[in-house]
PADOTI-508690 format. One record per residue: x, y, z of N, C-alpha, C in turn. Coordinates in steps of 0.02 Angstrom, whole numbers, plus 50000, padded with zeros to 5 digits. Each point is the difference from the previous one (the first is absolute). Layout:
<gumars>
XYZXYZXYZ/...
</gumars>
This chain:
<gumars>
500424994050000499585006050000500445006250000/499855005549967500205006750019499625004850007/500385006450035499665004750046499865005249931/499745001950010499845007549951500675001549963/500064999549947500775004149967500325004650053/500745000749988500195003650045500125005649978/499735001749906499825004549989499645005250015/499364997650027499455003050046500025003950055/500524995550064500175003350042500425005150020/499705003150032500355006150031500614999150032/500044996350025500754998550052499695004150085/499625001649983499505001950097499764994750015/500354999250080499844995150059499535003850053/499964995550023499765002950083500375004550040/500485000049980500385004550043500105008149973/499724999849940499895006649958499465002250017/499594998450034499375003950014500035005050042/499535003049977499945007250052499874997450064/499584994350036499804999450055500354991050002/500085000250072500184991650012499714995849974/500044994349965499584993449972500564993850042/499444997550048500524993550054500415003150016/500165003150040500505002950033500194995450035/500474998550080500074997350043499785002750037/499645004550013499244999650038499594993850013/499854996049927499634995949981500254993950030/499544996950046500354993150010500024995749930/500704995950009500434995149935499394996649978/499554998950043499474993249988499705002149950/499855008649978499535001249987500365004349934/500655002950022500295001949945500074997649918/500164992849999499974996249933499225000849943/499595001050038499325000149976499855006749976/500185005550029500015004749998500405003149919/500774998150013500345001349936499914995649948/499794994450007499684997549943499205002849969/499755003350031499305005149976500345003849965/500555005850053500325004849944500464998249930/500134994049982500434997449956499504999249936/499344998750032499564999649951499695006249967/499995001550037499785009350009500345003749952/500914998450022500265005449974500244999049922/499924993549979500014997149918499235003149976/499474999450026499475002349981500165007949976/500125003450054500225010450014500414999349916/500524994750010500535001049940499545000449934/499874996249973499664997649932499365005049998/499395002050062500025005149994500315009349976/500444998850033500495007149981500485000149942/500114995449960500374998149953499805006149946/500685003349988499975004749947499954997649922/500064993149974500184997049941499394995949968/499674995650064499554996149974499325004549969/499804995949958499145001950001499604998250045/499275002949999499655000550040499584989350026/500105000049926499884993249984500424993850038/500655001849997500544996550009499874997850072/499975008950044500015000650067499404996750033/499495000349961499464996150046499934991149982/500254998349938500334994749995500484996550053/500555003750015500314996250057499355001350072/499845005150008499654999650066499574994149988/499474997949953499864994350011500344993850018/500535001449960500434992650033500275000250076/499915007250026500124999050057499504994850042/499315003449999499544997350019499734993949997/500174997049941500004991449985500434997150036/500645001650027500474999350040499954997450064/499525008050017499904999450075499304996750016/499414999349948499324996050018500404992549990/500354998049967500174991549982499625001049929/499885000949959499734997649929500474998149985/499844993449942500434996049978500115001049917/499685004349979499755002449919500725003549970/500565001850050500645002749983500664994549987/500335000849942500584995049974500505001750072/500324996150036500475002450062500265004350009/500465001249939500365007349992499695006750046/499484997449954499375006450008499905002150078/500324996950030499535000250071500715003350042/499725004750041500605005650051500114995850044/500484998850047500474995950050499545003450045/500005006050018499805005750045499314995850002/499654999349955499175001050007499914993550027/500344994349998499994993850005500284999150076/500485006150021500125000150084499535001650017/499605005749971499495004650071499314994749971/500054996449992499244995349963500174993750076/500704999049992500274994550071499645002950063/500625007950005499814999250076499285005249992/499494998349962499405000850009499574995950007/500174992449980499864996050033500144997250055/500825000150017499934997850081499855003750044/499865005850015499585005350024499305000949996/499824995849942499245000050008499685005650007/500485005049936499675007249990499755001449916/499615001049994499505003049933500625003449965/500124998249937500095005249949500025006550013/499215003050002499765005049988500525005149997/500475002550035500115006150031500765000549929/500064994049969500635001449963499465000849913/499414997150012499635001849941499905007150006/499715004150049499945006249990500525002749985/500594999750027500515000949972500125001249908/499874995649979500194999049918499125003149983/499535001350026499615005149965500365007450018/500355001050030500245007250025500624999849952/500444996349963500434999849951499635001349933/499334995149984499854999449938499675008050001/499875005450050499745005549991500605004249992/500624997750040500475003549973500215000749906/499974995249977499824998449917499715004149975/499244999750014499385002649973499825006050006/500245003250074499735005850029500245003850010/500215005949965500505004650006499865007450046/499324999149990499925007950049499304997150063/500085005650046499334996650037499555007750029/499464999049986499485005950006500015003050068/500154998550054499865002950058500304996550052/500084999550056500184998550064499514993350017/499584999949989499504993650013500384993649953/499825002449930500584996249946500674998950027/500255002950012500554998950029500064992350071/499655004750051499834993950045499844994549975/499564998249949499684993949958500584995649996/500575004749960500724995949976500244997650074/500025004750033500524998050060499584992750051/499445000849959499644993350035500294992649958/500335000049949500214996849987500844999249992/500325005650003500675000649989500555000350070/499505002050048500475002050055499624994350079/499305002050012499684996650058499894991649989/500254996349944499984994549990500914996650046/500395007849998500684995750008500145002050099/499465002150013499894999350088499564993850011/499605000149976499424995350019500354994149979/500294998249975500484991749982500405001150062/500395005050010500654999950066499324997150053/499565003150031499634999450048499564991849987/500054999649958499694992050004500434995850003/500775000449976500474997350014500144997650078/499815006350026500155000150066499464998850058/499244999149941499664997050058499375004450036/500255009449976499695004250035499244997049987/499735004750040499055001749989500005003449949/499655000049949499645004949963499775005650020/499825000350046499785008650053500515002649957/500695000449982500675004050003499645001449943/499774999949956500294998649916499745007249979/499575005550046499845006949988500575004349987/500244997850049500715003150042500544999349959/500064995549979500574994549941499665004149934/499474999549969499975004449935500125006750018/499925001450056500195009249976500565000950013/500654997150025500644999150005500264998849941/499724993749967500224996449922499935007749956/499305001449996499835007449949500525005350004/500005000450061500645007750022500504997849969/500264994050008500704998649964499864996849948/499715000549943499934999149941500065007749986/499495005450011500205005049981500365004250019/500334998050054500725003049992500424997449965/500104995149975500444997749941499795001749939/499355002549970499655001549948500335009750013/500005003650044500385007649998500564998949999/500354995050043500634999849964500374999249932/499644996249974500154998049928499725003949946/499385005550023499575003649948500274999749942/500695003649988500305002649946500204993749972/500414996250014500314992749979499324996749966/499454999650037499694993249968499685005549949/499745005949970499805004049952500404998949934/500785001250036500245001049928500304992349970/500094995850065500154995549966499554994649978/499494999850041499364996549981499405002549969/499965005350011499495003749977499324998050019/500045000050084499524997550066499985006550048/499615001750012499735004050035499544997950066/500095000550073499664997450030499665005750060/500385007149976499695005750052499295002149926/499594999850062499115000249999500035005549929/499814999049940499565006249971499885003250034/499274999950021499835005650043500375004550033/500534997150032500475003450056500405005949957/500184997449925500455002449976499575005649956/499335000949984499825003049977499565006050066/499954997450040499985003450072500525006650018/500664999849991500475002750016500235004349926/499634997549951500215005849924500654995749965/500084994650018500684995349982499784994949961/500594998449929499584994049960500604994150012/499844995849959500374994050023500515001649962/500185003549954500515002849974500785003150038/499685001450035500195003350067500584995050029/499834993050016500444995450025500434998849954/500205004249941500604997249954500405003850018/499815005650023500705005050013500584998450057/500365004150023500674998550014499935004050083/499455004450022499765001550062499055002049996/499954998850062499215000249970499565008949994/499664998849964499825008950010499625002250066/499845004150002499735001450074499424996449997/499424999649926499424995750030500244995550020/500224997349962500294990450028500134999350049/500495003350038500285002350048499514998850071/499335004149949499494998750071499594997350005/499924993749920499774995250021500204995450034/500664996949970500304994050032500005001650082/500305007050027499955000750059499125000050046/499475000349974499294997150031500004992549985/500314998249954499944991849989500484997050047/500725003850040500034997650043499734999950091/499905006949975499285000750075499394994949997/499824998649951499294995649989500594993950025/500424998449986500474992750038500205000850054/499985005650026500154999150065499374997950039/499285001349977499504998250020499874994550001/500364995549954499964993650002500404996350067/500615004850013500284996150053500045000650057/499345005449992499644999550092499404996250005/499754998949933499534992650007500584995150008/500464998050008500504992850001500335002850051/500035005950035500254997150059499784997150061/499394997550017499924994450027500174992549992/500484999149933499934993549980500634994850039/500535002950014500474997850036499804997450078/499775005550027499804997050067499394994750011/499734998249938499424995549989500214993449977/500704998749972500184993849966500354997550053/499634993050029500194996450046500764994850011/500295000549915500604995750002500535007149989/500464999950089500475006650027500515001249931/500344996249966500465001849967499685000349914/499465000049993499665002949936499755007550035/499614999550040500095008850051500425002649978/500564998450009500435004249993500485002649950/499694995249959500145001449924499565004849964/499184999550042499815004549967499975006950006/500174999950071500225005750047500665006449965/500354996349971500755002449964499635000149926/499494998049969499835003149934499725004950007/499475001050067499665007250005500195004950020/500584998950048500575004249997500125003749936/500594993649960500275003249931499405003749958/499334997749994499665003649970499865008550018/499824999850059500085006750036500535003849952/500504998550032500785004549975499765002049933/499714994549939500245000449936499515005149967/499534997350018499425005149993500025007050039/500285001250047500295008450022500615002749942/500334994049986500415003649938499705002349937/499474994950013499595001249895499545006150014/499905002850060499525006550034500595004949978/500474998049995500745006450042500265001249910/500034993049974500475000749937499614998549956/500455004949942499784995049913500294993449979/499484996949991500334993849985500355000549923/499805002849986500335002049903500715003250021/500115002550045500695002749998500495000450056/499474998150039500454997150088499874995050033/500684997350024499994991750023499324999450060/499844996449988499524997150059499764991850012/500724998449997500034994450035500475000050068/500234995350040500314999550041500594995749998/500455002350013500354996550012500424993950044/500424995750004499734993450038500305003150076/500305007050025500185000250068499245004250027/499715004249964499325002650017499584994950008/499814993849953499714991149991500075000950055/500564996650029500404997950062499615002350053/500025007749989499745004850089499325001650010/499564999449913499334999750012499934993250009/500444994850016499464992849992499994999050054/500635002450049500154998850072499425003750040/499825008149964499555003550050499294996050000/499944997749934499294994649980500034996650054/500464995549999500164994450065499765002850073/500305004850036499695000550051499445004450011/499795003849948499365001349984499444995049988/499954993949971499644993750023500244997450069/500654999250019499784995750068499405005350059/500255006749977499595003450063499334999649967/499685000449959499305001149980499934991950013/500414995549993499644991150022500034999650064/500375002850044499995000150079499355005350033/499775006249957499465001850011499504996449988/499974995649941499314997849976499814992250050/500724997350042499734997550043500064999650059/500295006750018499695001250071499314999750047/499615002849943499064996150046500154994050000/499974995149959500154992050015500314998650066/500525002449999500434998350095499885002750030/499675005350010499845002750062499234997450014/499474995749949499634996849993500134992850042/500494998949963500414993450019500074998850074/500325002250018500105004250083499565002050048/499525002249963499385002450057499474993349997/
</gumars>
């Protein structure tokens, strides 16, 4: 069998991401399952984002992803991804549904198809398939309640579109994808034209900056979600993403992303993941303090 051409891929791991994927946060048990989702994931993102193929080509392989990972047998071997044939395993010895890596590859095949999106609702629609599918697998991995999964999509959303302002300009000119709202952009007097240039004009300027206030709104709906996930060292993983999100999103408020860095770098990583860290243990030591002093009385 082989994996997707290695034409396709990007050469991005897990460790290129803006936010942790299995960190050692993650207990080992749980880690393998985990990076085998993203392995699948991130061949999907590839062949998606592919500057060369056709549109045809690209949703061509995504099917073969998916035959991969359901078991159909209608594919010559070749045909079939190593990747899709791991996360199809430990989806069976886990005795977890598909589902969450299918939404997945509808949130690719829209990457294909769908180049602009009408509004902020549209938007959310995508992120219901592109971003809150890759919490809700970590959390079933691990066992949580579903209660979380409110908490978990508006965390997933915030950091989808903060990676969608980061990239504005990149995925425009090189894809010619657009994922900040029409509306927003015609709101502010700014066209999508706008994201080709080399700094943004002042409308732009003040859209992208309400599109990151509207994300910060998202991540005061998700900050309850850490002190609610009952397995301590996924806490605290998620604790150090809402952290980093914070930071990144005060930069995309502060900066242009068309012409000033706004990412972090790995000693800032480092000091926001640490403040994340004891910023979840104290909000998990508040959230069960009634319990013991319950306990006790």
């Amino acid at each position: 069998m082989t994996d997707a051409p290695a034409a396709l891929r990007s050469g991005k791991s897990h460790r290129d991401e803006n936010f942790p994927v299995a960190s050692h946060l993650i207990h080992p048990r749980h880690r393998g399952a985990i990076l085998a989702f993203y392995e699948f994931v991130r061949i999907a993102d590839d062949i998606a984002d592919h500057q060369t193929l056709t549109e045809a080509e690209k949703l061509a392989h995504l099917d073969a992803l998916e035959a991969g990972l359901t078991g159909k047998d209608d594919l010559p071997p070749k045909a079939v991804s190593p990747a899709a044939v791991r996360l199809r395993t430990v989806l069976r010895d886990r005795n977890l549904a598909p589902r969450h890596a299918l939404d997945l590859l509808t949130a690719f095949r829209m990457d294909v198809t769908k180049l602009r999106y009408r509004d902020w609702d549209d938007l959310m629609n995508y992120c219901s398939y592109s971003a809150m599918p890759v919490g809700r697998f970590v959390c079933d991995v691990h066992g949580e309640d579903r209660s979380v999964w409110g908490a978990n999509d508006a965390l997933c959303a915030a950091l989808q579109i903060i990676n969608h302002l980061q990239d504005c300009g990149a995925d425009f000119r090189d894809l010619n994808r657009v994922y900040v709202p029409l509306d927003a952009l015609a709101a502010s007097g700014a066209s999508v034209e706008d994201l080709g240039r080399g700094a943004a004009t002042p409308a732009l300027r003040n859209c992208l900056r309400g599109l990151a206030q509207r994300t910060g709104t998202l991540l005061d709906q998700s900050a309850s979600f850490s002190p609610r996930i009952a397995d301590f060292r996924l806490a605290m993983e998620v604790a150090v993403i809402q952290s980093l999100a914070r930071r990144l999103t005060a930069l995309l408020i502060a900066r242009d992303p068309l012409s000033e860095k706004v990412h972090l770098k790995a000693p800032a990583v480092a000091l926001v993941g640490l403040t994340g860290v004891v910023t979840g243990a104290v909000q998990r030591m508040r959230a069960l303090a009634p319990l013991a002093k319950s306990y006790r009385a």
